[in-house]
MIDONU-333036 format. One record per residue (C-alpha): residue in three letters; x, y, z. Coordinates in steps of 0.2 Angstrom, whole numbers, padded with zeros to 4 digits, always signed. Layout:
N
AlaXYZ...
This chain:
478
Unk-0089+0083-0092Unk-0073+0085-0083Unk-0060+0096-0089Unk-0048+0083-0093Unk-0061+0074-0102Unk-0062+0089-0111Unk-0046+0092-0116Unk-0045+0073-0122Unk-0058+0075-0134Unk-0050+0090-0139Unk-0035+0083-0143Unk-0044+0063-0149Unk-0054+0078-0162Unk-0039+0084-0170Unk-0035+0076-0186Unk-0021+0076-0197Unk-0024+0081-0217Unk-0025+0068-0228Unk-0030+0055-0213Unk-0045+0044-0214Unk-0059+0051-0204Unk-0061+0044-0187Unk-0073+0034-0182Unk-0085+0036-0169Unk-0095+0023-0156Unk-0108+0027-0140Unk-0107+0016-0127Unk-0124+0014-0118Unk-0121+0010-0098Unk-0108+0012-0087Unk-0108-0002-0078Unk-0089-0014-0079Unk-0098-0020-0096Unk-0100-0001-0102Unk-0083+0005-0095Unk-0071-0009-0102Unk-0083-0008-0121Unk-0077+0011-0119Unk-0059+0009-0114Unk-0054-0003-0127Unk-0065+0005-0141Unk-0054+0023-0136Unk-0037+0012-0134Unk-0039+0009-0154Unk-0043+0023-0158Unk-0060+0025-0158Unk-0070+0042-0152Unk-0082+0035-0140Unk-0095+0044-0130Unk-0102+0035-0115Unk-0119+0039-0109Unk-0126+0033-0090Unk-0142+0038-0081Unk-0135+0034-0066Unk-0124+0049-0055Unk-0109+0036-0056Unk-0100+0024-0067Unk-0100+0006-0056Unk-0117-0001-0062Unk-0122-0014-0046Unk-0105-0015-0039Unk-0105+0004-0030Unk-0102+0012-0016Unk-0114+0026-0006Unk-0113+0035+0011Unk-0121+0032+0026Unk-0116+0047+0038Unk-0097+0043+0041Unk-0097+0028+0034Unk-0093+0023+0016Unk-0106+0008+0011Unk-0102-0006-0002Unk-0120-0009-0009Unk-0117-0029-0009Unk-0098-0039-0007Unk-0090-0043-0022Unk-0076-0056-0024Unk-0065-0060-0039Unk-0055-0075-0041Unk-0037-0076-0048Unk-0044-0085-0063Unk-0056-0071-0065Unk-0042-0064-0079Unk-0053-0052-0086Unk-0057-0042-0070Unk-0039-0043-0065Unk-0035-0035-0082Unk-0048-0022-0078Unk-0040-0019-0063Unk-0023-0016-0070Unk-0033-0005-0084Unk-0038+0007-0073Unk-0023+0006-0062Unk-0031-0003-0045Unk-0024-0020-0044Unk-0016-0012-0026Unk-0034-0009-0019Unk-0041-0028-0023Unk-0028-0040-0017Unk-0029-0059-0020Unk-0027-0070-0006Unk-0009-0080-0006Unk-0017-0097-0007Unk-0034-0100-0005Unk-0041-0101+0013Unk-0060-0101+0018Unk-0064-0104+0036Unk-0082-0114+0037Unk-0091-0113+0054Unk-0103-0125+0057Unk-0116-0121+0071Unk-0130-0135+0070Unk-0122-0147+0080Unk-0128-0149+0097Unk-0109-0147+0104Unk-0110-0132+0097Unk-0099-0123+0084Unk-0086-0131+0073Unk-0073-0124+0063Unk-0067-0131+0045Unk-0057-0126+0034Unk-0055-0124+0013Unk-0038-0121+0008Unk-0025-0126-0006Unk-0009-0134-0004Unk+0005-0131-0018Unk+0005-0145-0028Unk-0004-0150-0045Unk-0023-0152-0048Unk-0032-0160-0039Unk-0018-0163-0026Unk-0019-0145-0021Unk-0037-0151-0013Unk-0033-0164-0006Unk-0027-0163+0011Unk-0042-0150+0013Unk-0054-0164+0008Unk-0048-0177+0017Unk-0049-0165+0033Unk-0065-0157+0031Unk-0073-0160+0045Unk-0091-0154+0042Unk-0090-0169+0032Unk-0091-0188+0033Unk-0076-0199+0028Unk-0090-0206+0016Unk-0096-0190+0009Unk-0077-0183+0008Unk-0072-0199-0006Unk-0089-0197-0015Unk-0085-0179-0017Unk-0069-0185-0024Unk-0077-0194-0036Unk-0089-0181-0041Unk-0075-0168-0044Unk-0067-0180-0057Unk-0086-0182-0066Unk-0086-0165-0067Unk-0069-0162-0071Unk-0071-0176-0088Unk-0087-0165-0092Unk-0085-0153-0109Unk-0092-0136-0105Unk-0095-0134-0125Unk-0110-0147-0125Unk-0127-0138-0124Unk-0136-0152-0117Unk-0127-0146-0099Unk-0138-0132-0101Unk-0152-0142-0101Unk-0149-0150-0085Unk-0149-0145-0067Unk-0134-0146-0055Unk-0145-0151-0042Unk-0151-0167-0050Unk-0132-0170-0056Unk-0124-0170-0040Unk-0138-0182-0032Unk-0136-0194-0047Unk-0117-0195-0044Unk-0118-0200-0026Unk-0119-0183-0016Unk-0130-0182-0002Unk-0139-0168+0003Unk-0125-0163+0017Unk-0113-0162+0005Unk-0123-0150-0007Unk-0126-0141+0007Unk-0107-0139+0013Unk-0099-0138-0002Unk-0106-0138-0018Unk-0119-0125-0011Unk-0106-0114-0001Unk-0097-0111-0018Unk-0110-0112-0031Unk-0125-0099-0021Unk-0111-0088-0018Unk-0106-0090-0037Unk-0121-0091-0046Unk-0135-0083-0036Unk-0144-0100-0035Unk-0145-0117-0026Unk-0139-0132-0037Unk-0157-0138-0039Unk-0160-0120-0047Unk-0144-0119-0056Unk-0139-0125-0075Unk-0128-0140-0073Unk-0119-0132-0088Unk-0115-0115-0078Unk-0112-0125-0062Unk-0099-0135-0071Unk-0091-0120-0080Unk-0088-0114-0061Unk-0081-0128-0054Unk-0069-0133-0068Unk-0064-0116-0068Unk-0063-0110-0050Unk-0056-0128-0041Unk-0049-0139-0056Unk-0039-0130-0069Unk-0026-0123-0060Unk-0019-0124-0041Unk-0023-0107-0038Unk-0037-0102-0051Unk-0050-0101-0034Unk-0039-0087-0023Unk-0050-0074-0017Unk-0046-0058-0021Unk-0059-0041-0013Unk-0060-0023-0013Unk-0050-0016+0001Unk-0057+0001-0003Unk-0076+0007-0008Unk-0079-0002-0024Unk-0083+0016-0030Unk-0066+0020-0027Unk-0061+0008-0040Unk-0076+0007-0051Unk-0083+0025-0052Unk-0068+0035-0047Unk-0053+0026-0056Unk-0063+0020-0069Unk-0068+0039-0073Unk-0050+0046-0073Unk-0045+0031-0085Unk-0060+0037-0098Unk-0056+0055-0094Unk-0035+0048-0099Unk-0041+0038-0113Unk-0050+0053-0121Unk-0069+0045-0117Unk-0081+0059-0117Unk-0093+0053-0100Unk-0112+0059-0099Unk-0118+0055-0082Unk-0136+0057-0078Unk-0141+0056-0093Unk-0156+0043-0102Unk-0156+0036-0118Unk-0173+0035-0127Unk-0172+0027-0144Unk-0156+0022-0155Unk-0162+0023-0172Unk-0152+0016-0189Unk-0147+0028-0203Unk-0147+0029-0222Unk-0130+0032-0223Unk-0125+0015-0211Unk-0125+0027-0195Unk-0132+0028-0181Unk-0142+0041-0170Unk-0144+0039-0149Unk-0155+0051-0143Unk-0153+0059-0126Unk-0162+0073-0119Unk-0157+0089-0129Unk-0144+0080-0139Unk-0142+0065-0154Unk-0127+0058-0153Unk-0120+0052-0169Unk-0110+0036-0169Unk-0101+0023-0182Unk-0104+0010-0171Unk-0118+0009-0151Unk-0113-0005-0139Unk-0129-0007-0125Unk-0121-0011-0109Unk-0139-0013-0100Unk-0149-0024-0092Unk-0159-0038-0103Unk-0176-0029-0100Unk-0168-0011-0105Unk-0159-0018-0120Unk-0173-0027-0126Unk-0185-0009-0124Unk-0169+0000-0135Unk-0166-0011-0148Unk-0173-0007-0166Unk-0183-0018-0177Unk-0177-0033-0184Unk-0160-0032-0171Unk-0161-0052-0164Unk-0173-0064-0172Unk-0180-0068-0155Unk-0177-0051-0144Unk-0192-0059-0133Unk-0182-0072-0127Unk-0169-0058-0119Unk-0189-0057-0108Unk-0186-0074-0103Unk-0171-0072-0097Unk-0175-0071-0076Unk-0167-0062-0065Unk-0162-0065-0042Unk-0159-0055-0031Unk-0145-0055-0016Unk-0147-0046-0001Unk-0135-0037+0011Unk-0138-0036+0029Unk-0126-0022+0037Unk-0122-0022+0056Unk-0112-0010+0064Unk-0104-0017+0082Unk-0095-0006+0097Unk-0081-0015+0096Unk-0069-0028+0089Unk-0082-0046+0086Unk-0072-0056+0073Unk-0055-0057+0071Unk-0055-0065+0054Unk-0057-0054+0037Unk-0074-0066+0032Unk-0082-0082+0035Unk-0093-0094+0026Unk-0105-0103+0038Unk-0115-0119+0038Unk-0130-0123+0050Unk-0138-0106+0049Unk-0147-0093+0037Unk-0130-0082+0037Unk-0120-0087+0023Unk-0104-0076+0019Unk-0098-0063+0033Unk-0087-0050+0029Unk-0075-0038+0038Unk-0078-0023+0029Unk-0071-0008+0044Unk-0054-0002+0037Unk-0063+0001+0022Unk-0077+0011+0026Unk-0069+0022+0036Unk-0078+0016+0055Unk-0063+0022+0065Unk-0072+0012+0082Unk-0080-0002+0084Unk-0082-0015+0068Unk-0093-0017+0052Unk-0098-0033+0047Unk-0108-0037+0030Unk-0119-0051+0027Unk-0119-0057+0010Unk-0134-0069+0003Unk-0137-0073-0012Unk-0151-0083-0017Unk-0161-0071-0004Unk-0179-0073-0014Unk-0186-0076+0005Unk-0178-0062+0013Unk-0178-0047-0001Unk-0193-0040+0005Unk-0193-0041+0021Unk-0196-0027+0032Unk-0179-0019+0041Unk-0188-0024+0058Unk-0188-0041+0055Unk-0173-0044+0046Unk-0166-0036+0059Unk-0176-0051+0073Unk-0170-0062+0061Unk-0151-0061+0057Unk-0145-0056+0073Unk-0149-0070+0084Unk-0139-0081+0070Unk-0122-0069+0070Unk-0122-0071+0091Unk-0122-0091+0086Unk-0110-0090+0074Unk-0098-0077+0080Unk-0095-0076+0098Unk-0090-0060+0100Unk-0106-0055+0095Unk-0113-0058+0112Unk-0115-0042+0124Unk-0108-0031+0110Unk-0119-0018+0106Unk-0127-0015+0089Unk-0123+0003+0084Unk-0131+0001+0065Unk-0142-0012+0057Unk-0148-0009+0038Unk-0147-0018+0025Unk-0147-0016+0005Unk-0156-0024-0009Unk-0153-0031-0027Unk-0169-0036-0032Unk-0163-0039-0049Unk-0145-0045-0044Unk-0141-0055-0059Unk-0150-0064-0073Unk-0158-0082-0064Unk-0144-0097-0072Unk-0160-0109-0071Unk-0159-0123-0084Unk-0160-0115-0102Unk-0153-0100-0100Unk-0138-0101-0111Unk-0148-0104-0126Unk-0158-0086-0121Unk-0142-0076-0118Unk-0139-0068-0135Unk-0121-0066-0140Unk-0110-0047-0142Unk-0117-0045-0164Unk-0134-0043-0168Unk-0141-0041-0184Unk-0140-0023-0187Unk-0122-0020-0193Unk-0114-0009-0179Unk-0126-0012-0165Unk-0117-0025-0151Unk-0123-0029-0135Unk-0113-0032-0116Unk-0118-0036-0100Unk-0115-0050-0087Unk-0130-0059-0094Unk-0122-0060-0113Unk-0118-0076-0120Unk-0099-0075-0109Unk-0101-0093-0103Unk-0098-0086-0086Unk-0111-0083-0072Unk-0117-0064-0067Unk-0100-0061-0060Unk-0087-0046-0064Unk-0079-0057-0075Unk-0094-0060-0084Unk-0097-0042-0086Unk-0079-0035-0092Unk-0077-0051-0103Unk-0093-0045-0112Unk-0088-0028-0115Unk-0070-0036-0122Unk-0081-0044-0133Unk-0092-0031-0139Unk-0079-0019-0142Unk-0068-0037-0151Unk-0083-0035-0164Unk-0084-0018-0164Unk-0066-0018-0170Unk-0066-0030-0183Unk-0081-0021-0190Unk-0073-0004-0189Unk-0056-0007-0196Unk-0049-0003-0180Unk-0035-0015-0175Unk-0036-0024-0158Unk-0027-0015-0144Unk-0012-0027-0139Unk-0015-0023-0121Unk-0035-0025-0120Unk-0031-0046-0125Unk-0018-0047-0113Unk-0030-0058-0100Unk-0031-0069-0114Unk-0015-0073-0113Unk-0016-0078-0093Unk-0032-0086-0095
């Protein structure tokens, strides 16, 4: 534990005579879920331990080193209606380091025409929904004028659908967009270059109910809810390193390295987390871990169903990393149509290359790639950056690796909301968080801090604890 952490618990130990005891919670995981349960349970109040078997706090949104350079494990983007993230951001003082686009702009090349590539454009204009697509739409050239007006049409079915209905969930996305007039093309140039990048899955793949949440959300609730907003630094910089100082600030004792083998329920109402050499006491455990983990942790009669948290699949995203000897794009990212490539990202400033440039490849969705030697990948994606970007050709590749999230995010097949338990369980004190929670979100960041708001919400209200005004505050911008 870090000095200052120390001397916060030294201080949050102190108690005044004639004071209520205070009241104690262990926070399992330290991944965005982990972090914010453990931040909002110490801003009431609350001593809280957080225990991670990991080196560092970040969960699958880190940062590692590659000789000089400083490697984000995959790219992860937030949006401005992601208000939960941006209220994490703000928590642990980052918003600087992860700006939000002024208006939303996506350059879209396409390169399966014969002529060659083409370049289209997704980008807002300042007037109300859904004006502020409009002109975008109407322009899109990687579209027909046909397929342009039956997209129109699908957005307002969409936009009349309610998110609350379960039989959404039941349905896929896929089969919805046909059955409303989209053709393949279109699922492929829009509805696919938003919803893989958003829900790790094609629309065929996706829940209609999670597919609709995203759309609604992202492109019609508000004119700028869909901004794009990234890390400009290491996302360990914000998620390991920030997000330490604000636990050591908040008086969060932090236990790195460290496994938790069995939580067991006491006589007295209690509970007891075992780590090696140590049992942790606690009023109140919030598991921040991944379905299969939880369901490994939980005690006896926890969920009536902890088998379906089984159920719940997982996919996986890969990364593909290549290092160039000089300048090849001169945009900070790209999506791309007509290839395998999908997003391309800029990521040089912040990992420290000082010559040359560092593009990363993001794909989700990547089930037929993932395990794919580094030889071929390497045969593979190349070819289809030199088609996509120009500048590519005759550069020299200094590095090529890549990373890989097999178990990325929980699978949003058709079903899965009714599998995806919510933050109580039936043992009083016991809560659970994580991006696959019932936070009618998608795997995303958002998903993953709203879920800790929401266990520590419960936690709370069990506890006595009153609700931290700041902790809510997203609520307010949502």
């Amino acid at each position: 534990m870090s000095d200052g952490s120390r001397a916060a618990q030294a201080h949050a130990g102190a108690r005044v005579p004639g004071a209520p005891p205070r009241r104690t919670a262990v926070v399992v995981g330290g991944g965005l879920a982990g972090v914010t349960a453990a931040l909002a349970l110490a801003d009431a109040g609350v001593d809280v331990t957080l225990v991670e078997g990991r080196p560092r706090l970040g969960g699958l949104a880190f940062s590692f080193q590659r000789g000089e350079l400083t490697v984000d494990n995959g790219q992860h983007v937030y949006l401005r209606c992601c208000t939960a993230y941006r209220w994490f951001l703000d928590r642990i003082e980052g918003v600087a380091l992860a700006p939000l686009q002024a208006r939303l702009d996506v350059p879209v090349v396409d390169v399966a025409k014969p002529e060659g590539r083409r370049l289209g454009r997704l980008r807002r204009d300042p007037l109300p929904v859904p004006l502020h697509l409009g002109r975008s739409l109407a322009t899109y050239p990687h579209l027909s004028l046909s397929e342009r007006a039956a997209v129109g049409r699908a957005a307002l079915a969409l936009k009349g659908l309610d998110l609350t209905d379960p039989a959404l969930d039941a349905q896929d996305f896929g089969s919805w967009l046909a059955a409303h007039g989209q053709s393949p093309r279109a699922v492929e140039a829009l509805w696919d270059l938003v919803g893989v990048a958003t829900l790790n899955a094609v629309a065929g793949d996706a829940s209609l109910g999670l597919a609709a949440m995203v759309f609604k959300t992202g492109l019609l609730s508000d004119p700028g809810a869909a901004d794009i907003g990234w890390a400009a630094v290491p996302l360990g910089e914000l998620h390991d390193r920030l997000a330490r100082k604000a636990l050591d600030s908040a008086g969060v004792r932090t236990e790195l390295r460290t496994r938790v083998t069995s939580i067991l329920h006491n006589e007295n109402g209690g509970w007891s987390v075992q780590v090696p050499g140590e049992t942790l006491r606690a009023d109140a455990v919030v598991l921040a871990v991944p379905q299969r983990e939880t369901h490994d942790l939980l005690p006896p009669g926890a969920l009536d169903a902890p088998g379906r948290l089984l159920e719940i699949g997982t996919a996986p995203i890969l990364n593909v990393h290549v290092v160039y000897d000089r300048k090849v794009l001169a945009r900070p990212f790209l999506a791309a149509l007509g290839t395998r490539v999908q997003w391309v990202f800029d990521r040089t400033d912040a990992s420290g290359l000082r010559e040359g440039q560092y593009l990363a490849v993001s794909q989700s969705a990547a089930r037929d790639d993932i395990d794919e030697p580094v030889a071929v990948l390497r045969e593979r994606y190349l070819p289809e950056l030199e088609r996509l970007i120009p500048g590519t050709r005759g550069a020299v590749v200094k590095d090529f690796f890549v990373t890989r999230e097999r178990t990325a995010t929980f699978a949003p097949t058709p079903g899965v909301g009714r599998l995806r338990p919510g933050a109580r369980t039936k043992a009083p004190g016991l809560y659970l968080a994580g991006a696959w929670t019932a936070t009618g979100w998608p795997a995303t960041m958002e998903s993953a801090v709203r879920s800790g708001v929401s266990a520590a919400d419960a936690a709370l209200s069990a506890l006595g604890r009153p609700r931290p005004a700041r902790l809510f505050a997203f609520e307010e911008a949502a």
